[in-house]
C-alpha angles and dihedrals in degrees: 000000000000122000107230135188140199118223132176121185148157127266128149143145092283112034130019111194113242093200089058086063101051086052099052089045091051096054095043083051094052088051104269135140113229129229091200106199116181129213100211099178143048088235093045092052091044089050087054106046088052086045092059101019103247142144106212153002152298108043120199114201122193117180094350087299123122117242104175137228127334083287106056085036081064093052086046092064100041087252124144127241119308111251126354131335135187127340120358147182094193104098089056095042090052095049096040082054108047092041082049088058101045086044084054094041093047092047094045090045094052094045097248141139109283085197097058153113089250089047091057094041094047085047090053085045100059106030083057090058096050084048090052096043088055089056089045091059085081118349091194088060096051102044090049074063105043101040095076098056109023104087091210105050086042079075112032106023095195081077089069089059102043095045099078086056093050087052096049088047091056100045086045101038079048091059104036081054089240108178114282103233084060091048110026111067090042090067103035079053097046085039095045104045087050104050086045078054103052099029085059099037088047111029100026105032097029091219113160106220151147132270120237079199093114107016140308094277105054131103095219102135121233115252143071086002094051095045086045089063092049094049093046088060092046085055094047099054087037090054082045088063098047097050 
């Protein structure tokens, strides 16, 4: 026999619930067929939610029996939260591997050593970028962050807000081959006060926090990632130099 639910949800004109459409994907996922009733109005979702005492919707029915929203649908199933939750790496793995990639694809593409000075330094380049364009995204966000870690910008807090675009000139200035002596010590300044930051607010102070790496929002926690980012701009100005 085939396994059937019941799901109201709203979609009008104007705002189709997402997590309607999480549930309905879910249920088809775990083998039922779905009665898709939509709720096409404000005043048909609100009649419904006084009908059947909710607060909200989708609602998700089995057997006759109420399960709930996209959440309790999840528990239904055995499946954890929806999203992310807690601490994660995620935002920086996502961002070192996709910068490791484009560094592979360019120097494939242009015929040059994968395995070379200009590979790493292309690597640092763009993965400082990515990093940059994530602080960009709200600078308010990202200074309430930084500002309780980075010694500079403890003491003078417009640091905090100049900081995302230094560290977009020297990833940019690194991979347009601006002349070292432009690009360089940006970077060794913005790479050293930060290591000297994170190395004192994690391994000295023992303070948990979180790091401003990828944006003020994120739950990546401060520590080896986050001094990895700053010495990889140190090495960065400092390969500048050599080459």
């Amino acid at each position: 026999m085939s396994k059937t639910a019941k799901l109201y949800r709203m979609v009008t004109s104007q705002h189709i619930c997402p997590f309607g459409l999480r549930s309905k994907d879910l249920l088809e996922r775990e083998g039922y067929e779905v009665e898709d009733h939509q709720l096409s109005s404000r005043s048909e979702t609100d009649a419904f939610k006084q009908q059947h005492n909710v607060d909200t919707t989708p609602q998700t029915f089995i057997s006759d029996q109420r399960i709930g929203g996209y959440d309790k649908l999840r528990e239904f199933f055995d499946k954890g939260p929806a999203g992310q939750t807690g601490t994660t790496y995620t935002p920086v793995i996502a961002i070192f591997s996709v910068a490791a990639l484009m560094t592979l694809a360019w120097q494939f593409a242009t015929g040059s050593s994968l395995l070379s000075v200009s590979s790493l330094l292309l690597f640092i380049a763009v993965s400082m970028c990515f990093l940059a364009v994530q602080k960009l995204q709200d600078l308010y966000s990202f200074t309430q962050s930084f500002i309780t870690y980075d010694l500079l910008a403890m003491r003078w807090l417009r640091y905090g807000y100049w900081y995302p675009f230094l560290e977009a000139y020297a990833g940019i200035g690194m991979i347009a081959g601006l002349p070292a002596l432009w690009v360089a010590p940006v970077s060794l300044f913005i790479g050293t006060v930060g290591a000297v930051s994170v190395f004192k607010a994690v391994y000295v102070d023992h303070r948990e926090l979180k790091c401003a790496c990828v944006g003020g929002d994120s739950n990546v926690p401060l520590g080896f990632v986050s001094l990895s980012e700053n010495l990889f701009m140190i090495g960065g100005g400092v390969l500048m130099l050599l080459s």
